[in-house]
N, C-alpha and C positions, 0 to 999 in steps of 0.2 A: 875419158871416163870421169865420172864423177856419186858424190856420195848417194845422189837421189835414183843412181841406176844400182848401186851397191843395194839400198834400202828393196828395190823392186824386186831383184832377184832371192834376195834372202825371204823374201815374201813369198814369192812363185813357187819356192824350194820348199815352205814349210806349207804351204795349201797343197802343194801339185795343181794349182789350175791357174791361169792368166787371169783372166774373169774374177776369181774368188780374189785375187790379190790387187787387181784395181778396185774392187769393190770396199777391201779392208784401208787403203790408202787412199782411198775418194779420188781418184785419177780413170780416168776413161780405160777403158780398154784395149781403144785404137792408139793411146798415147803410149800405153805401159808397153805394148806390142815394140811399136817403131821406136820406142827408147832401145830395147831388149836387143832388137835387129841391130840397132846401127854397133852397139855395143860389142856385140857377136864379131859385126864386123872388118872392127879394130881390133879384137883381138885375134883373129881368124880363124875365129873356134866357134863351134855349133857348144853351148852350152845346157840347153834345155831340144829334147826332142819331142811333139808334138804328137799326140798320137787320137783316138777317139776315147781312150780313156784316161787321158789326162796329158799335166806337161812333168815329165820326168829329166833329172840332168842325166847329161852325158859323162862318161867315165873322166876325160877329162873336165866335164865343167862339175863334175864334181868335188876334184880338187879345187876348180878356180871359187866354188859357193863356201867351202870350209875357210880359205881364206879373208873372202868379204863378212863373213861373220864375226872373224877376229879382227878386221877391221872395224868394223860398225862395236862391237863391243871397245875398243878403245877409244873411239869416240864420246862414245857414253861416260869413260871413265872422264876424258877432258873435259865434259859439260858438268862433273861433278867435284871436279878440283876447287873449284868458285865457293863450295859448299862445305867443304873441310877447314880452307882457310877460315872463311868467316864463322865456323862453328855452329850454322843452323841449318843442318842437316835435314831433308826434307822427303816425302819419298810415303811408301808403303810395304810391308813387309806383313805377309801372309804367313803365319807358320801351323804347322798341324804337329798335332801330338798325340798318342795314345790318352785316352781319357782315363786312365786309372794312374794316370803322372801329371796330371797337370797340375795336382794343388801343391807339388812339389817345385813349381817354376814359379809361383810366386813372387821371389825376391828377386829374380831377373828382369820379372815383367815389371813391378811397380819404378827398379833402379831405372829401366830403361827409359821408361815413360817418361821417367821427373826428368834424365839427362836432358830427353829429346821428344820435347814436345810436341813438333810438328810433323812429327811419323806416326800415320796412321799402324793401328797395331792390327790386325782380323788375326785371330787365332781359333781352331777347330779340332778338335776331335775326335779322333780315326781312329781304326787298327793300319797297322802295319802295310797291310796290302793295299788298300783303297791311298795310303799316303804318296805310294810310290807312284799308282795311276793318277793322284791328282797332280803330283811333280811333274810328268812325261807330259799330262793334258796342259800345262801351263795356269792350273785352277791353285796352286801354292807354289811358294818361293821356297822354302823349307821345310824340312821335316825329321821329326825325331824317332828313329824309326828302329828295332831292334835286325839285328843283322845276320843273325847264324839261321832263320826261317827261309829263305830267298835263293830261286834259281841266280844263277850266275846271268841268266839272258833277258831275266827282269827286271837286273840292274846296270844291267852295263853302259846305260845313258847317263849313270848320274856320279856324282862324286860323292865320297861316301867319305869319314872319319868319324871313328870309335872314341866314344869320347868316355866309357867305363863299361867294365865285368860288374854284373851283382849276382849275387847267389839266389839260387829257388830254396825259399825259407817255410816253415809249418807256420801256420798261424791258428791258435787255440786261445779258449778262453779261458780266464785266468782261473775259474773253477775245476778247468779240465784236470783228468788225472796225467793228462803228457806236459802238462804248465811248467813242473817242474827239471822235466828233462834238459841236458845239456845239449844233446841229439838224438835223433831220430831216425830210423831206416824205412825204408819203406814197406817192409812187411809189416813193422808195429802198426803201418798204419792200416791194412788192410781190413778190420773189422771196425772202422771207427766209419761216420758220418761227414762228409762234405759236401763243403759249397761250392760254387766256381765261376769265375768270370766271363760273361760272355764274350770273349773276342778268341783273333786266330789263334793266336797262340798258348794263349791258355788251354781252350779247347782241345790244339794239337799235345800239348804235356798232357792233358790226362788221357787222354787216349790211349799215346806212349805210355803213359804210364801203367794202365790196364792189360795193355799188349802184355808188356815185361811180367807184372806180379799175378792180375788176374783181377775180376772183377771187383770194384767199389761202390757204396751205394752214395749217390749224389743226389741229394734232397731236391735241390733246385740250381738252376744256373739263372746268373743273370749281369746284365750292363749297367746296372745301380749299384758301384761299389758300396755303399753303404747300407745298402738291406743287406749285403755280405759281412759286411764288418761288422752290423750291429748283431746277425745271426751268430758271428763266431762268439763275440763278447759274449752272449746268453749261454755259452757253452752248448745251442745248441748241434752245432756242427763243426769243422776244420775245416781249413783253407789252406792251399799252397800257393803261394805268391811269389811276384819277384822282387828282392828285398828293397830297393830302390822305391817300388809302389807305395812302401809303406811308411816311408821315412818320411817322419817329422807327424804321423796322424796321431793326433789326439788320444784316442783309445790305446795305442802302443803306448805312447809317452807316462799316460797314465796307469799304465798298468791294467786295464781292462783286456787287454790284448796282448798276447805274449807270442813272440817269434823262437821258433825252434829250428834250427839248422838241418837240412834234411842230406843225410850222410849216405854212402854208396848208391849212388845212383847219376846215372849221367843223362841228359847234359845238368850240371850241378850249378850251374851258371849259364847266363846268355850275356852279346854283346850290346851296347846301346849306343848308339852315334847321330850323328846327324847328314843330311842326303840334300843335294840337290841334283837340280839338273843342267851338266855338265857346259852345252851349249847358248844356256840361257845367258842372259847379262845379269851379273851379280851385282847389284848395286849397293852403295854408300851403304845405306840404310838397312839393310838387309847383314851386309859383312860387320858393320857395327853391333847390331841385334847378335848375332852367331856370337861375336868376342863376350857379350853379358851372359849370353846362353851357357858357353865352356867356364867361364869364373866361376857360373854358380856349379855345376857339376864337378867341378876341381875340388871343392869343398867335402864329396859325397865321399873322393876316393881313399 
């Protein structure tokens, strides 16, 4: 046995097709076949079963495919020891994040950059759900993603670690008559005007939140946080946000914008972590990237 039979099968295993996986490796078909055979062999196991719709592993070559992926992934790690010692770290690192947190990653993104110049950076902006399907499709390496929204069988591919709690805060303008409150219930808020972000989650809190108290008038929703923001500043509507969102914007800082703690009501708080996917090869540049990511968040807490 050898590593280029190891490579072929963890291939066959993730297309399900013989064909699709010479075609991704640029090796024949008839080659990657009688490689696969003699392999089977020598270990005297049928590993993949063969059928009209497709090639599926066998119970045991199911354990012997979880195996060679932990192999091929420690390989990976050896090809990149070269890269640690001599400090120029090289690589790509795709990471997605909710778009109403990015301008909060700033100081991770620019440290990393200047450490480590020759990693490409692609960063993108999701919700929640589309991040998880882009980790599973192999279309991102990372992602930031909130964690108390999610079936248990939509994640069970990936590795998950919570990297902070932030609370659901009121956001009004500084002319508003709630500016001055310590807190807020949710009944105060029931005759007032809001705005709302368009993604999953937000979405799913006000709905919940309609469910619980009863109807609210919601001027507009949208995925331009800042026609939100600037709507709230004019005092002409409220926003409930999560407070993490808002930290460090300009209108908060300056007082345009003032946060109110919103008091009995649950969930009062969501989680916020980071996700991969569990099978994939985590490379240098990536596990590097993650360590800048958690610094700056350590900050938040």
């Amino acid at each position: 046995m050898n590593i280029e039979q190891f490579e072929y099968i963890a291939t066959i295993a993730k297309t399900g097709s013989i064909s699709i996986a010479a075609e991704k490796l640029h090796v024949s078909q008839a080659g990657i076949s009688k490689s696969l055979s003699k392999l089977e062999e020598e270990l005297g196991i049928k590993i993949f079963k063969r059928s009209r719709m497709g090639t599926e592993p066998t119970d045991r070559g199911k354990v012997i495919i979880g195996k060679v992926q932990e192999i091929l992934t420690r390989i990976e790690e050896i090809k990149e020891e070269s890269q640690i010692q001599s400090a120029l770290i090289e690589g790509e690192v795709r990471f997605s994040i909710g778009p109403n947190i990015v301008a909060i990653m700033s100081n991770s993104i620019i440290s990393f950059k200047k450490d480590h110049p020759n990693v490409r950076l692609a960063i993108t902006g999701k919700n929640s759900e589309d991040i998880i399907q882009d980790l599973k499709d192999n279309r991102t390496d990372l992602g930031l993603i909130y964690f108390d929204i999610h079936k248990q069988d939509d994640v069970k591919e990936l590795t998950m670690n919570k990297l902070l709690d932030s609370r659901m805060v009121v956001y009004v303008g500084r002319k508003s008559p709630l500016a001055s409150r310590l807190s807020v219930t949710p009944q105060e808020l029931l005759d007032q005007t809001f705005v709302n972000a368009d993604n999953n989650y937000s979405n799913w809190f006000m709905r919940d939140f309609m469910d619980k108290y009863g109807p609210i008038n919601i001027i507009f929703t949208s995925n331009n946080v800042d026609i939100l923001k600037r709507t709230i500043a004019e005092s002409v509507a409220i926003g409930i946000f999560i407070e993490i969102s808002m930290k460090n914007d300009p209108l908060v800082a300056g007082g345009d914008i003032v946060g109110i703690p919103l008091v009995n009501h649950e969930p009062s708080t969501i989680s916020l972590g980071w996700a991969r996917l569990t099978n994939k090869h985590f490379s240098i540049a990536q596990r590097e990237f993650l360590k800048y990511l958690i610094r700056e968040y350590d900050n938040f807490k």
